[in-house]
N, C-alpha and C positions, 0 to 999 in steps of 0.2 A: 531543734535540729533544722536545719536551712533546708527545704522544698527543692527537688529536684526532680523535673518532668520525665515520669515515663517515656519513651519514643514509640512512633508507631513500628510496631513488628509483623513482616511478610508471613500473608496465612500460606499455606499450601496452595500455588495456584491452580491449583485440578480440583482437588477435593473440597475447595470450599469454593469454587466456582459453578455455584446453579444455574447460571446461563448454558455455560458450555456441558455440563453434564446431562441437565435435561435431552438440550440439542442433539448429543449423542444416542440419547435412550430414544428419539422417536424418528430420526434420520435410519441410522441402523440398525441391521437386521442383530438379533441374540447370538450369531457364529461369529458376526464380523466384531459388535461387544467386545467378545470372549479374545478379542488379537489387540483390537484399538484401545481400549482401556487400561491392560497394562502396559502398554506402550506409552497414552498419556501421562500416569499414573508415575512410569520412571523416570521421562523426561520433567517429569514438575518436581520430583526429588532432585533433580542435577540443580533445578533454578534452585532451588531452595538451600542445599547444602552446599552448593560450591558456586555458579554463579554470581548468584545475591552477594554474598561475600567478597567474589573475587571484585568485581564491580567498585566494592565499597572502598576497598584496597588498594584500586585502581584510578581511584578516582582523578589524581592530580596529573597523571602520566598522558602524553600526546604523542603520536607519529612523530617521526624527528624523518627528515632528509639532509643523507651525507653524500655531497656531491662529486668530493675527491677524496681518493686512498689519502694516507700518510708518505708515498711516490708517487704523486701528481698525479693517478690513473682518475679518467671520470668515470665513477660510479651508479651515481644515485642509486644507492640503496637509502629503502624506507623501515627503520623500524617500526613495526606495528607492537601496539603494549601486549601485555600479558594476557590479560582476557581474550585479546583478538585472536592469539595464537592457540589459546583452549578452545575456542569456539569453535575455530576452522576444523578441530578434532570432533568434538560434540556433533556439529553441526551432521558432520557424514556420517558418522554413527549411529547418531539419531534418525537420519534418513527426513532430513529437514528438504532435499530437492529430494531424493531417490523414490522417497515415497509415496510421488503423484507420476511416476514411473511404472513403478513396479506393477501398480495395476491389481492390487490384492484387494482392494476392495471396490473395482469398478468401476462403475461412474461415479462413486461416489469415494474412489481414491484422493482426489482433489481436495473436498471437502475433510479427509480423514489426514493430508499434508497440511494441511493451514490450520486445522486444532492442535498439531505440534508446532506449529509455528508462533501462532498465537500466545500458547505458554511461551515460547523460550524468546521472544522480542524485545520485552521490558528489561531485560536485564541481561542483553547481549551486547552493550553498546553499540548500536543499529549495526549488528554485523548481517542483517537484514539485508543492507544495502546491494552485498555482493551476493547473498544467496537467491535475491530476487533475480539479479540481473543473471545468474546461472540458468535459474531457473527458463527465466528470460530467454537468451541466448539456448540455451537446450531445445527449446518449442517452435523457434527461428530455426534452426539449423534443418532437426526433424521435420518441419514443415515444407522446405526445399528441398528435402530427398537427395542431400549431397551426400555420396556413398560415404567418402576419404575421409569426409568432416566427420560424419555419422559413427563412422568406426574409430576415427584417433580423438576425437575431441568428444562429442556428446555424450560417449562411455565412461569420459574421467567427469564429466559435467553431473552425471547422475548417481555415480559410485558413493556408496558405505564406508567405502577403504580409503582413511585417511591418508594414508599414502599416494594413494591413484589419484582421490579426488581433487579438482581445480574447480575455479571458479572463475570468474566471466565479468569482464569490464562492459559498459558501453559508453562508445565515443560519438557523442556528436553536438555536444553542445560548443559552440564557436566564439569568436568574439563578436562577429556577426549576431547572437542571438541562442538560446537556448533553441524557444517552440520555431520559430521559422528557420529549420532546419533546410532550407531550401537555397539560402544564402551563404552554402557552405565555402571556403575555401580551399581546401585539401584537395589536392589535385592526385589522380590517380593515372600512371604511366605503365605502359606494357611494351617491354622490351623485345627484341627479336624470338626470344625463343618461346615465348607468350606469358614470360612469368611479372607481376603486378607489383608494384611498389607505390607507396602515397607521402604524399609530402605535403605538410602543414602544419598548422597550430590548435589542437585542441583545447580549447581556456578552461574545461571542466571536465575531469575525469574521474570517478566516486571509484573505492575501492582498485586503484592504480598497481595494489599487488596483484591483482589476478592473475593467473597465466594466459591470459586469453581475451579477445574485447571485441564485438563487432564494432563493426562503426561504417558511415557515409563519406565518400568521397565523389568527385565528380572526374569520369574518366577523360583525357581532351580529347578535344574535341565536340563535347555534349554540350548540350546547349542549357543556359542557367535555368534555376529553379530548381523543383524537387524532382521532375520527371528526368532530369539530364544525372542523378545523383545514382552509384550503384553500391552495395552493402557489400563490403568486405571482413573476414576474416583474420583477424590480427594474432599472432603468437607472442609477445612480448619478451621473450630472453630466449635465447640458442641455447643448445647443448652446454655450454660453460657458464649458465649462468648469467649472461650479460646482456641487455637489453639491445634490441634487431635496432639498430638507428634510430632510438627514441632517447631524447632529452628530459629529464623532469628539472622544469623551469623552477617550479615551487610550490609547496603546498597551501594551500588556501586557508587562508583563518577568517573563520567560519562562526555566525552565530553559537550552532547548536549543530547534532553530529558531530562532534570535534574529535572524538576516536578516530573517523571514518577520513582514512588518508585521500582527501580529493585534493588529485594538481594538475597542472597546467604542463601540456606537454607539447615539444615539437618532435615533428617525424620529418626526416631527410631521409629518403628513399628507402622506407621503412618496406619488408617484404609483405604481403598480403598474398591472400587467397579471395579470387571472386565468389560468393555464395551464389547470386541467383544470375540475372542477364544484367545486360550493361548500363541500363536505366531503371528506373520505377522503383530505386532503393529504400524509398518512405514504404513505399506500398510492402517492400519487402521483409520491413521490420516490423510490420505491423504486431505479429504473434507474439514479438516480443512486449510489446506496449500492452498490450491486454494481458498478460500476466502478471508486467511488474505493477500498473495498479491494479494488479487484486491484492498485490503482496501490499504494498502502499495501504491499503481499506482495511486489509485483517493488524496491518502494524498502528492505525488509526484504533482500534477496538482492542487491541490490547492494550495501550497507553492509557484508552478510558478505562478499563476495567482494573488496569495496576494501582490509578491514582484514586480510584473509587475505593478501592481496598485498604489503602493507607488512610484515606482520610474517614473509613467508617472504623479503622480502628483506634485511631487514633480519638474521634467519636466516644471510644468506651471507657478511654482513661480517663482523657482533658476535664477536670474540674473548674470549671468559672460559675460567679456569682451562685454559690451553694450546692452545684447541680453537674452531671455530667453534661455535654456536649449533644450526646444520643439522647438524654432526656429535655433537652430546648428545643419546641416545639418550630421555633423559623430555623433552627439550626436542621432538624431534621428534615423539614420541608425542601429544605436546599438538594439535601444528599437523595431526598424521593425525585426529584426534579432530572436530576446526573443522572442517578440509577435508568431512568426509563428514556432518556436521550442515549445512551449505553445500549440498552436492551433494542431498542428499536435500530442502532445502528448496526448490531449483530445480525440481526434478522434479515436486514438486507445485504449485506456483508457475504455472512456464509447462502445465499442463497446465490449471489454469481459464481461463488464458489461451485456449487451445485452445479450450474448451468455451464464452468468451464472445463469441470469433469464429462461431463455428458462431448462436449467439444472433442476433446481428446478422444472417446471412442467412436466418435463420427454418425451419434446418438440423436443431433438435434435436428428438426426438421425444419424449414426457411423460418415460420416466426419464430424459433427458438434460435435460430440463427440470430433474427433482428434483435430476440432478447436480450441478449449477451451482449452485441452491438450494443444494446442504448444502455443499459442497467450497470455493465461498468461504470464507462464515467460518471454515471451517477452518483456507484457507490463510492468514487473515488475523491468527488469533490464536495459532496453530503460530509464523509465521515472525516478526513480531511479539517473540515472547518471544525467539527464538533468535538475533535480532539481537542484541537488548541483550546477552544473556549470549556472544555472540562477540565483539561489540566490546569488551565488557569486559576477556574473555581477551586480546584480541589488545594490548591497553593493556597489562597486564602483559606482554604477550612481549618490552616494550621498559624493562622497569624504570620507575627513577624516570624516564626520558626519554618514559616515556610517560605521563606526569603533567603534562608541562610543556608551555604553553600554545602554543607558539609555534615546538614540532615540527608541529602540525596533526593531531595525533596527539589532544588530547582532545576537540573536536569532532565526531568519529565515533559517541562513544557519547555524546553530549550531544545530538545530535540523534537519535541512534537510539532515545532515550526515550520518545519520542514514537511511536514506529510501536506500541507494546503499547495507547493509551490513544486516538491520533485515529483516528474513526469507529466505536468501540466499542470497550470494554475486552475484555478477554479473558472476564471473569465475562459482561456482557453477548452476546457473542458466542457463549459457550458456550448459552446458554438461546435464542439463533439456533439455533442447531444444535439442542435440543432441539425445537424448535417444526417444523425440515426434518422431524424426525425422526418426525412426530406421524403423517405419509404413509406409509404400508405401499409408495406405489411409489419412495420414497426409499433404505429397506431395499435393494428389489430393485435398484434402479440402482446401490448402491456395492455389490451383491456382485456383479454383470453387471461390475461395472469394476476389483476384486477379481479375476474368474474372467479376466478382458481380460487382465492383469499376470500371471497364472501362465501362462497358452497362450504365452504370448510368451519366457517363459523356457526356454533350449535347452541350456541346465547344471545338474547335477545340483545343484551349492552353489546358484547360485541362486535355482532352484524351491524348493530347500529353505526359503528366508528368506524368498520369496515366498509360500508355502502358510503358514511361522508367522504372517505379517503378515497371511494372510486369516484364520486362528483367533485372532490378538486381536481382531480386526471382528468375528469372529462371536461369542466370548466378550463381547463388549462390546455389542453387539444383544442375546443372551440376556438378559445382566442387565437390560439394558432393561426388554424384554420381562416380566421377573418380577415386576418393581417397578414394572408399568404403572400402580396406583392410588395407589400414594404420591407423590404429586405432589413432596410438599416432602423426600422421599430423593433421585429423581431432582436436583431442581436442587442438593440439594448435591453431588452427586456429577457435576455437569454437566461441569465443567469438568477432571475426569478424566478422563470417556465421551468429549468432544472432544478430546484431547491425544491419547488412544488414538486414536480414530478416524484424525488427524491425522498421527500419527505412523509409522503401520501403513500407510495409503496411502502415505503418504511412501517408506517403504521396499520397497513393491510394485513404483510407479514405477520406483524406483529401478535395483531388480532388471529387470526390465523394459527399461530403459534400455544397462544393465549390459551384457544381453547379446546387443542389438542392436551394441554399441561390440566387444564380444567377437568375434563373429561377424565383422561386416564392417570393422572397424576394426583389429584384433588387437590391442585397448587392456584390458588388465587393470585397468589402475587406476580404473573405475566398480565392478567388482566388489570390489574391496579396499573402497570406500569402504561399498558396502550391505553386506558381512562387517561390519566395524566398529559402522556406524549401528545395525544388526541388537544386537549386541553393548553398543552403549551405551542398550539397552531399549525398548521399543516401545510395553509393556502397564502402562499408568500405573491400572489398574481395583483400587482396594485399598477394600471396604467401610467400611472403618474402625468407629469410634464410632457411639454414638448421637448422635442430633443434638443433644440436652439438653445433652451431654458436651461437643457442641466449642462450643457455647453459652455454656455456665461459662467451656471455656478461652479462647474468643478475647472475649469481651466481662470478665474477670477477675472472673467470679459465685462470690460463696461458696455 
């Protein structure tokens, strides 16, 4: 009879998820338990039984843009597929934005929103993108105390009621440039009676169905750059349906994301609403950016934990040369290596989570403030990289069948490309982190959280990895420190100082984590995993060259 391989089959992603479960059993309290649990518990049935599936189903289908009626009217309507249209249902039902709202579990609602999220990302076809940006836009709006906004817009932004709920564009990437958003074109005009309209060209707009989009414009008069730039308000269809003086040029074809209807749009005195004053519009989005990457960091650690899951079951099938997969001892090595690059990226991951719940109730005090400040982009361009290079691996753990389109298997890293490059690349991120860094009470806060992660350690191995990870932090501040007036050494070496930074908290946590799980769990395997991560390097700080040198080399100067 002719051989015919098993395929890897999706475990329950709740209940066979020991990362996230644990984390749940020592984060929260036994009340909160008793509400967060079955709530994870139903939302990982939706993935599992309808989801997973619909996905599978879905596979070949893309956004289509029809730009005219069949009577010459322009349109641009976007069909979004099947799945997209289930999700935007789930989604509010779920309470995927409402439930870092609602506030039922405190400071640690945040935390108890991004464990629903974290299940339902793998197999949402990054519908991610617009819940972020909801989410996003939600914490912008509320952050500026605009009554009007607050009551017609933020209330549909946070709703359960799939009917009510919308979702939230953001506009501001140009032709000019994604990150130097300061070179905007879109010019912003206010007519006699004081009401705003903008006119330009947006070359990147992710999730283009929203009802809703903030974005940057420059009012005239203002003088260029980002301080001349002011955040507006956008509605995107009137009453009938038809979009306020927007264009959609075309939809982008796109590596990976290719569900996720991103196009290119023009605005001819499109209406707007001003959110805050008439300048300092970077500054004003700022609460938006520190939410979408947390959302970014938790869609980065679901990815790893999805493709970890397929390729340790696929592990139990695959018979080569005599043997299962699970019993080749480099075979295994490989999936111990992922596992604790995973586990360590969690750790840090749900801990800015932590830190941006406490945010929301106005909980943190100035180093807790700088925390958040730096430990983001951290966690955004840390987890970000480790995605792509997991789901990479994890493609190879399946051979050539992990090549082939229609296991569902190449998807994973085709979309996870995208986690190192949207909301800031890792170089841009890193000079974030430089800039956290410029604060002497930034220092203090990540060694207070540093010194937090070793008290908590009650084993000697442990503390041991927990005390080296606080002397890369602090080797890596020294150097700082020493090279405080060479501006252009620092930024090259920026994006070492944050990988280190990143990578060292990562395994503090971890340890931290470890042996909380140690203690009251009698789970060794968190500490296997910080042994290991420990072990696959922490301290990325190498001087190198002169800058001249890597100048020659990477631009090819004789």
């Amino acid at each position: 009879m002719a051989f015919y391989q098993d395929p890897p089959a999706l475990e329950d992603p709740y209940e066979s998820d020991r990362v996230l479960r644990a984390y749940i059993r020592r984060v929260f309290s036994q009340s909160e338990r008793e509400v967060l649990e079955p709530a994870l518990a139903s939302l990982s049935r939706v993935v599992l039984d309808e989801l997973d599936p619909l996905q599978r189903a879905d596979r070949l289908y893309e956004p289509t843009l029809t730009a005219w009626d069949p009577w010459g009217h322009r349109v641009d309507h976007i069909e979004v597929t099947a799945l997209w249209k289930r999700a935007k249902v789930l989604a509010a039902e779920h309470g995927l934005v409402a439930t870092g709202y609602e506030r039922a579990y405190g400071a640690l609602s945040r935390a108890a929103q991004f464990a629903l999220v974290y299940l339902f990302a793998p197999s949402s076809d990054v519908y991610t993108c617009p819940l972020a940006m909801t989410d996003g836009a939600a914490r912008t709006l509320r952050s500026h105390k605009h009554a009007t906004l607050d009551a017609h817009a933020v209330s549909r932004l946070i709703s359960r009621d799939p009917t009510l709920a919308w979702t939230s564009g953001q506009w501001m990437t140009e032709r000019t440039g994604g990150s130097d958003v300061g070179r905007s074109e879109t010019v912003a005009r206010r007519d006699p009676s004081g009401a705003w309209s903008l006119s330009g060209t947006k070359w990147f707009t992710s999730a283009t169905t929203s009802e809703m989009a903030l974005t940057l414009a420059r009012p005239e008069g203002n003088p260029e750059g980002s301080k001349g730039l002011a955040l507006f308000y956008v509605e995107t269809r009137d009453g009938q349906g038809l979009l306020r003086n927007i264009s959609i040029n075309r939809l982008k074809d796109k590596l990976g994301t290719r569900k996720v209807p991103t196009a290119e749009l023009s605005l001819q005195d499109t209406p707007a609403t001003l959110v805050s004053s008439t300048t300092d519009g970077v500054r004003a989005i700022t609460p938006m950016l520190n939410v979408t990457r947390t959302w970014n960091a938790v869609c980065s650690i679901a990815f790893m934990r999805r493709s970890l899951s397929m390729a340790r079951d696929y592990a139990r099938k695959r018979v080569a040369f005599g043997e299962r997969l699970a019993d080749k001892p480099l075979h295994v090595e490989t999936l111990a290596d992922m596992q604790s690059e995973f586990e360590a990226a969690f750790s840090l991951t749900f801990r800015v989570c932590e830190l941006l719940g406490l945010d929301d109730d106005g909980a943190l005090d100035g180093h807790g403030e700088q925390l958040l400040r730096l430990l983001t982009p951290l966690a955004k361009l840390s987890t970000g990289k480790q995605a792509v290079a997991l789901t990479s691996e994890a493609m190879e753990c399946f051979g050539g069948a992990g090549y082939v389109e229609d296991t569902g298997l190449p998807v994973l890293l085709r979309d996870a490309q995208v986690l190192p490059i949207w909301e800031g690349t890792t170089n841009v991120l890193s000079l974030d982190v430089l800039r956290a860094l410029a604060r002497s009470e930034a220092h203090e806060a990540l060694r207070e959280e540093f010194a937090r992660c070793v008290r908590n350690c009650r084993e000697t191995a442990l503390e041991t990895h927990a005390l080296d990870a606080q002397r890369a932090c602090e080797r890596a501040l020294a150097w700082l420190a020493r090279n405080g007036g060479e501006l252009r050494v620092i930024e090259a070496h920026g994006r070492k100082l944050a990988m280190t930074l990143a990578r060292s908290l990562s395994l503090a946590l971890l340890c931290s984590h470890a042996s909380w799980s140690l203690t009251v769990e009698g789970d060794l395997r968190p500490s296997l995993a910080a042994a290991r991560y420990a072990q696959r390097g922490i301290d990325w700080m190498r001087e190198g060259s002169a800058l001249d040198d890597a100048s020659r080399l990477a631009m090819d100067l004789s």
